[in-house]
Backbone as CSV, one residue per row, in Angstrom:
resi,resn,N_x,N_y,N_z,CA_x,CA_y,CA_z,C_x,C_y,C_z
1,UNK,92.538,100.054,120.973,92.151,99.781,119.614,91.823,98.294,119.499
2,UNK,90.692,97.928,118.375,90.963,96.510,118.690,91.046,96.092,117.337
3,UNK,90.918,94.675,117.241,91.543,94.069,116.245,91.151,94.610,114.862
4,UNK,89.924,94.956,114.405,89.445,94.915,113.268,89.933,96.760,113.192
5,UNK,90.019,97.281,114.324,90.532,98.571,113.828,92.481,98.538,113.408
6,UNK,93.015,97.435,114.187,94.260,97.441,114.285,94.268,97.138,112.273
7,UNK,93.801,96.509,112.219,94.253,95.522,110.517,93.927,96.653,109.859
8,UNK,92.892,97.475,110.205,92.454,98.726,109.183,93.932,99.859,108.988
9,UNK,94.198,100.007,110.280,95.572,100.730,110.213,96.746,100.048,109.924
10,UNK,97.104,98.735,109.956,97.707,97.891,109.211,97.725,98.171,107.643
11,UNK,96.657,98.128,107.092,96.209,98.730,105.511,96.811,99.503,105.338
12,UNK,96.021,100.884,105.796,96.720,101.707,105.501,98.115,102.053,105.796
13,UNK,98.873,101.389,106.530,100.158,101.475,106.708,100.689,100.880,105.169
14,UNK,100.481,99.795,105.070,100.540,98.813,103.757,100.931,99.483,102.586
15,UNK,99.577,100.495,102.629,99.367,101.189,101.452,100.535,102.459,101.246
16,UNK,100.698,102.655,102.419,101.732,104.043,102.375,103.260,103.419,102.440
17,UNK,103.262,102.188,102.601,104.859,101.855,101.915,105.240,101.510,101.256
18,UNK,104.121,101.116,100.935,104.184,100.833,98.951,104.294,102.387,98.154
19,UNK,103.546,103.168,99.060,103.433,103.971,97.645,104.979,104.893,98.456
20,UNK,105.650,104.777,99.142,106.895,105.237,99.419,108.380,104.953,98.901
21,UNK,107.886,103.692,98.278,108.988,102.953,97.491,109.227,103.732,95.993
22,UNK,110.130,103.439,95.302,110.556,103.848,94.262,109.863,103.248,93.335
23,UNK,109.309,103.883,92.291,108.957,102.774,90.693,110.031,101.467,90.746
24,UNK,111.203,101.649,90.748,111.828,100.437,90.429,111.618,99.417,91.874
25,UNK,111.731,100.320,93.103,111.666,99.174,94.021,110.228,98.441,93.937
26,UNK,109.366,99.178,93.805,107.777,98.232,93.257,107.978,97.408,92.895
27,UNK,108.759,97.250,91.591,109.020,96.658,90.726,109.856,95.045,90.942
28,UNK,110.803,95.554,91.818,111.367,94.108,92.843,110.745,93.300,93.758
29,UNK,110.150,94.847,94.775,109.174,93.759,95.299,107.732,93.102,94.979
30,UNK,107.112,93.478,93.773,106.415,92.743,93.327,107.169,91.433,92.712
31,UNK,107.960,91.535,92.210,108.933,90.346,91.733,108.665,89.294,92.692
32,UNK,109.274,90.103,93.675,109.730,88.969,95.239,108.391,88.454,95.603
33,UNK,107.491,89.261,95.844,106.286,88.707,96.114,105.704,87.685,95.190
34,UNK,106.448,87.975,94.129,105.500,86.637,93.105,106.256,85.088,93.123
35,UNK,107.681,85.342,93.949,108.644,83.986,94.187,107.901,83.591,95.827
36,UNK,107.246,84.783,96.465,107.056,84.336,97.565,105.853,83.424,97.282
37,UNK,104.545,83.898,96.607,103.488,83.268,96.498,103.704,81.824,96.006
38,UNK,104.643,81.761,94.684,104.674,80.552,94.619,105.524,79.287,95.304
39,UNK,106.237,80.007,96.220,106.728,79.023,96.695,105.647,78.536,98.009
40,UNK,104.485,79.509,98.180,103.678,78.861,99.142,102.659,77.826,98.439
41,UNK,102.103,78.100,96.796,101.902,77.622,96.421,102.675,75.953,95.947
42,UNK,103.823,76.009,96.317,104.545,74.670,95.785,104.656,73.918,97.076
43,UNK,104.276,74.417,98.554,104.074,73.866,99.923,103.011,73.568,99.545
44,UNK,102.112,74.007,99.681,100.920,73.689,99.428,99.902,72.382,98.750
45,UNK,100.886,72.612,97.528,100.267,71.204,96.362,101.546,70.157,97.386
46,UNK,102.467,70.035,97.510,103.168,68.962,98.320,102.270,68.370,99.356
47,UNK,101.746,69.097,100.145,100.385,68.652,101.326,99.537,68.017,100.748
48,UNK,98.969,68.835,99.802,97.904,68.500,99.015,97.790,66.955,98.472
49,UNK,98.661,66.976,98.208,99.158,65.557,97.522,99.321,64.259,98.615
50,UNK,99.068,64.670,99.738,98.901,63.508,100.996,97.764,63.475,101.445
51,UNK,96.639,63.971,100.621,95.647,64.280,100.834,95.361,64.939,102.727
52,UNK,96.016,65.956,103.178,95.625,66.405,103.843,94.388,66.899,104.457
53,UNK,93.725,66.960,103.534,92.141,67.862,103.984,91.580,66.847,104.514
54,UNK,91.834,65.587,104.258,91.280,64.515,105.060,91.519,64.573,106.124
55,UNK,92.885,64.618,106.633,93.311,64.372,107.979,92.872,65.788,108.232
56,UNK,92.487,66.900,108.108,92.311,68.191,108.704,90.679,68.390,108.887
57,UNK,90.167,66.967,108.535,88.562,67.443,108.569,88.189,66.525,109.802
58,UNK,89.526,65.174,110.146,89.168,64.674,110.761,89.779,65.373,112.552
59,UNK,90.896,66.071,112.230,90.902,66.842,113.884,90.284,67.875,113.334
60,UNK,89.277,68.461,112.253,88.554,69.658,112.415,89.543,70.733,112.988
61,UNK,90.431,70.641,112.005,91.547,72.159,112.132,91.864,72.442,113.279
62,UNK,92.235,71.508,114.096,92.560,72.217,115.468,93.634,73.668,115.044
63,UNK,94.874,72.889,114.342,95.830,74.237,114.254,95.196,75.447,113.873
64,UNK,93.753,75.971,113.146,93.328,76.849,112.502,92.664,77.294,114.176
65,UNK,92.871,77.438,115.153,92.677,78.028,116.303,93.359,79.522,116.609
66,UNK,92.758,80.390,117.029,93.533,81.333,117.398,94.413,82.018,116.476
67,UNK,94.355,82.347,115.110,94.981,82.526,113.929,95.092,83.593,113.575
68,UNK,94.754,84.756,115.111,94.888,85.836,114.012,95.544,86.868,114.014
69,UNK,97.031,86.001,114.650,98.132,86.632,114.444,99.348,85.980,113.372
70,UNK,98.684,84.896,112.559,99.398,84.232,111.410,99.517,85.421,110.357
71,UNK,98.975,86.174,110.158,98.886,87.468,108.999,99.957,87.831,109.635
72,UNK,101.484,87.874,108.680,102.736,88.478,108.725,102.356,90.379,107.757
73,UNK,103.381,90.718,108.222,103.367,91.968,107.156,103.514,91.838,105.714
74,UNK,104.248,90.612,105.529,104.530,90.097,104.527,103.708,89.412,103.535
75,UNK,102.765,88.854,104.375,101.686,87.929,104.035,100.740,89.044,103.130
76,UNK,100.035,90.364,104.631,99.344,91.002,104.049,100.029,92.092,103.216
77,UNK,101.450,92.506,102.706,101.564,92.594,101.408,101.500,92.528,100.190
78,UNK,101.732,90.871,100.464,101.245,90.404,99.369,99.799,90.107,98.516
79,UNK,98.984,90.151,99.704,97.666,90.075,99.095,96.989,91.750,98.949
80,UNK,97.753,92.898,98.964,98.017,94.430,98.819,98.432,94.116,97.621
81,UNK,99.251,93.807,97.041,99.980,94.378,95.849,99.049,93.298,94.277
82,UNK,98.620,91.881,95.220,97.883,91.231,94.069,96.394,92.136,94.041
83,UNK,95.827,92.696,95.150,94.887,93.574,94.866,93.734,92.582,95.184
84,UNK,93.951,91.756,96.036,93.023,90.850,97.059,93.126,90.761,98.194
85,UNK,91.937,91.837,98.579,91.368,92.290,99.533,91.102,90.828,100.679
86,UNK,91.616,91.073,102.144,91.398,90.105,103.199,89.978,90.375,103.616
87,UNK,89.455,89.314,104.058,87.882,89.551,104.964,88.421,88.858,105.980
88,UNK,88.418,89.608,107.074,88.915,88.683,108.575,87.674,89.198,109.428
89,UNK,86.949,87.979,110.061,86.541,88.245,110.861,86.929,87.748,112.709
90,UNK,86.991,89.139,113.555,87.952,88.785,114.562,86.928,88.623,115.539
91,UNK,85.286,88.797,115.225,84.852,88.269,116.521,84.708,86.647,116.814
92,UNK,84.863,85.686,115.822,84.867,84.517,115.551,85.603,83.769,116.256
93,UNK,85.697,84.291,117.226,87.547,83.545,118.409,86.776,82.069,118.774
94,UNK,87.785,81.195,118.945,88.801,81.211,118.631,89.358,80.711,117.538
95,UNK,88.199,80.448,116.381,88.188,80.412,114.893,89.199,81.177,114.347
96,UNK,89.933,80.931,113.413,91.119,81.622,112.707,89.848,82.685,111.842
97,UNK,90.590,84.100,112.018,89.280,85.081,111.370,89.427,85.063,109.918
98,UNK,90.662,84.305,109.737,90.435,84.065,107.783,89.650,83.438,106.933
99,UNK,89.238,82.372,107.885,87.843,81.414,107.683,86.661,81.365,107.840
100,UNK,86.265,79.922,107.288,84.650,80.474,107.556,84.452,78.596,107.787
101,UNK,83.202,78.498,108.101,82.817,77.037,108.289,83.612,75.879,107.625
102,UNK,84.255,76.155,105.902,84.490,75.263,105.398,85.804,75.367,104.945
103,UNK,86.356,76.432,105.677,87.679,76.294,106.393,88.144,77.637,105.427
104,UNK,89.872,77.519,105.338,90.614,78.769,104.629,89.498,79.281,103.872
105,UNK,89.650,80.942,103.655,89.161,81.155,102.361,90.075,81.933,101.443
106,UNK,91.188,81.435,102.046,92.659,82.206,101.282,92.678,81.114,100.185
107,UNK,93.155,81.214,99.080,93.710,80.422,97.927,95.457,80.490,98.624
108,UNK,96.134,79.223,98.469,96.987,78.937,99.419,98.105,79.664,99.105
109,UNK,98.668,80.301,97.536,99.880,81.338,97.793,99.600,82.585,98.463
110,UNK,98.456,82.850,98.519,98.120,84.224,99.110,97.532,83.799,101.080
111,UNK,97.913,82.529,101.558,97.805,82.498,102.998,98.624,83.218,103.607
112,UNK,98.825,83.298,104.858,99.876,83.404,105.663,101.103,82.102,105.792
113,UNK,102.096,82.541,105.838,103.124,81.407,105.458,103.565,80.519,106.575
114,UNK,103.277,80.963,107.881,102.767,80.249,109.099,102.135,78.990,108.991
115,UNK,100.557,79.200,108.103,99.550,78.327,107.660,100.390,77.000,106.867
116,UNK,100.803,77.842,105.390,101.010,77.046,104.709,103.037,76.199,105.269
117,UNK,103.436,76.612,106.184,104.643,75.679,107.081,104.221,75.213,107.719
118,UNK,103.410,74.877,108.418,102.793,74.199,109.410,102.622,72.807,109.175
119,UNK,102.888,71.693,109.242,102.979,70.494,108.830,102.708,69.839,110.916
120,UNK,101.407,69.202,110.876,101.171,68.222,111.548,102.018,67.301,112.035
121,UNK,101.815,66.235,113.161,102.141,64.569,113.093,101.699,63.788,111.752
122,UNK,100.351,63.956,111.781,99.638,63.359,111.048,99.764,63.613,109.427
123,UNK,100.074,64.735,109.194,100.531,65.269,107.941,101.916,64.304,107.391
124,UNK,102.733,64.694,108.390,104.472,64.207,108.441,104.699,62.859,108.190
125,UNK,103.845,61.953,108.805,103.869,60.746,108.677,103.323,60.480,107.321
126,UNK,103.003,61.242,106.365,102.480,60.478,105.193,103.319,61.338,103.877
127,UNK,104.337,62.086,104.372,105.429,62.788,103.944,106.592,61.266,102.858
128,UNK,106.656,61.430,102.032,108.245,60.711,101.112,108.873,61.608,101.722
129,UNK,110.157,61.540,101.616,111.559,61.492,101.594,111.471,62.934,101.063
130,UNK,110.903,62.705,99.728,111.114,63.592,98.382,110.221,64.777,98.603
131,UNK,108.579,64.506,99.128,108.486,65.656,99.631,108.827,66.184,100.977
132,UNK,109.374,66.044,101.629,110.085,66.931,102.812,110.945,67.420,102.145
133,UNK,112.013,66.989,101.194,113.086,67.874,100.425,112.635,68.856,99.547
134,UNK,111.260,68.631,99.097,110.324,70.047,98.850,110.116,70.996,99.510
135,UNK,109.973,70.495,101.000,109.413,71.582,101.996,110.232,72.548,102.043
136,UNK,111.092,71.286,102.178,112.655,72.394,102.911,113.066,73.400,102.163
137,UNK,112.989,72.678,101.198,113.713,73.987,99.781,112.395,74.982,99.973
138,UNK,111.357,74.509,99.887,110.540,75.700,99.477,110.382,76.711,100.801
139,UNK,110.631,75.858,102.560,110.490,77.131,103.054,111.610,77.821,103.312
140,UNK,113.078,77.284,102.563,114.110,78.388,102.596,113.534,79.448,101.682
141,UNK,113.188,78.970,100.444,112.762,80.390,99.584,112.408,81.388,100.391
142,UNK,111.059,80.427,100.989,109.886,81.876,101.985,110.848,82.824,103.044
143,UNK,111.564,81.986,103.682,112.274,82.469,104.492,113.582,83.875,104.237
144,UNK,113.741,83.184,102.580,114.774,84.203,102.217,114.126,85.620,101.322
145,UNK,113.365,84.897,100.868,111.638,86.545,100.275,111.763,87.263,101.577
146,UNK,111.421,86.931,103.093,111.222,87.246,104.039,112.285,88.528,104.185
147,UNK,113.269,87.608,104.145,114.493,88.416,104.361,115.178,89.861,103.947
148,UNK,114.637,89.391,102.301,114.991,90.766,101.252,114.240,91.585,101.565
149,UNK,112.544,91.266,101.799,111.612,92.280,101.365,111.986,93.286,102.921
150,UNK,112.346,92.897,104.018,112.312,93.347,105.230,113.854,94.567,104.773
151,UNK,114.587,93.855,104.257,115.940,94.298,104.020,115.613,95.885,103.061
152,UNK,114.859,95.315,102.050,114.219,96.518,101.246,113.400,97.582,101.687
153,UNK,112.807,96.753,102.352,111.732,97.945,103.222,112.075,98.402,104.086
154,UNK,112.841,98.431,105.116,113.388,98.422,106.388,112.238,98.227,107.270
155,UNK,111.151,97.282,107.311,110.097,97.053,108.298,110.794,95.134,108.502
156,UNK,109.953,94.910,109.846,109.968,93.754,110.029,109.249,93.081,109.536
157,UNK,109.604,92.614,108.160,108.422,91.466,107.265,107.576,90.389,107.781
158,UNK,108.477,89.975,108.722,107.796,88.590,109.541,106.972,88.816,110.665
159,UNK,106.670,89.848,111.492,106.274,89.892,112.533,104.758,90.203,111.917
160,UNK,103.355,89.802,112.947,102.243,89.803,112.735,101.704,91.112,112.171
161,UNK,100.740,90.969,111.216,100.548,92.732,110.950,99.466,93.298,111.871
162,UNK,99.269,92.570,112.981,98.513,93.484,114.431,99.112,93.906,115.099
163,UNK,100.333,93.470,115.215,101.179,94.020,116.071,102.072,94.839,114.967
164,UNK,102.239,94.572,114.311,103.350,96.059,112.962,102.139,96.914,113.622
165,UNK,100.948,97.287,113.242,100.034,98.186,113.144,99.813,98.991,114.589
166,UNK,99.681,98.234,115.252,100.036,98.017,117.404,101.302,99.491,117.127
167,UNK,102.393,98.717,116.748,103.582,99.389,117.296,104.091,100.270,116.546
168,UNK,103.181,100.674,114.799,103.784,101.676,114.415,104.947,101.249,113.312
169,UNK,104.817,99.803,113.152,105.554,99.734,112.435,106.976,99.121,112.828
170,UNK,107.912,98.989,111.685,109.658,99.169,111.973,109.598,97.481,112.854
């Protein structure tokens, strides 16, 4: 199978554990998913605010290499349940297939949370004090969303959704 068929059965896996859950569990994990988004969103503007895109235009995204196993199960949940559809293209190697010339085309709570933890040299060094004590807090959140939604679902939230899809899941 290859990639663009793997993510298709990924989907539909997606789709059938959502709709396996209870009305009320929907209901949580859409919750959770909306603490998850924003806490990628609150990584995000912290970067933002060191003007990163500068330093990322000047190594031309190296980290955005090979990316296209950053899509957690979790990740593409969440952009399942907001009802925004991924365009990955996987013949683009070794281009991250989420992108396109002018880089992400994810809006940053709905990335992969890989993406938005990922902090550079070059990033780090232009880090306060104050935002690293952002990071941190914010990627315990992600880490602990991670935790519940896997706990709730009984799937492995964190692991890539080519390989969930690969192995069937669990």
């Amino acid at each position: 199978m290859d990639d663009q068929q793997l993510w298709s059965l990924g989907d539909i896996r997606l789709k059938a554990l959502l709709a396996n859950l209870s009305f009320e569990g929907r209901i949580v994990l859409t919750d959770l998913l909306s603490g998850y988004r924003k806490a990628k969103e609150s990584l995000a503007a912290v970067v933002a605010a060191v003007d990163a895109a500068a330093v990322c235009r000047e190594c031309e995204g190296q980290c955005c290499q090979n990316g296209k196993y950053r899509m957690s199960v979790l990740d593409a949940l969440a952009r399942v349940v907001a009802q925004t559809p991924t365009s990955a293209d996987f013949a683009q190697k070794p281009v991250c297939p989420y992108g396109d010339e002018t880089g992400c085309t994810m809006e940053p709570g709905l990335r992969p949370a890989d993406c938005v933890l990922f902090i550079c040299d070059a990033i780090d060094q232009r880090l306060s004090p104050q935002a690293r004590s952002i990071l941190v807090t914010q990627e315990q959140c992600l880490r602990e969303c991670i935790q519940q939604a896997s706990s709730m679902t009984g799937e492995q939230m964190a692991i890539p959704l080519l390989l969930w899809a690969e192995h069937g899941g669990k």
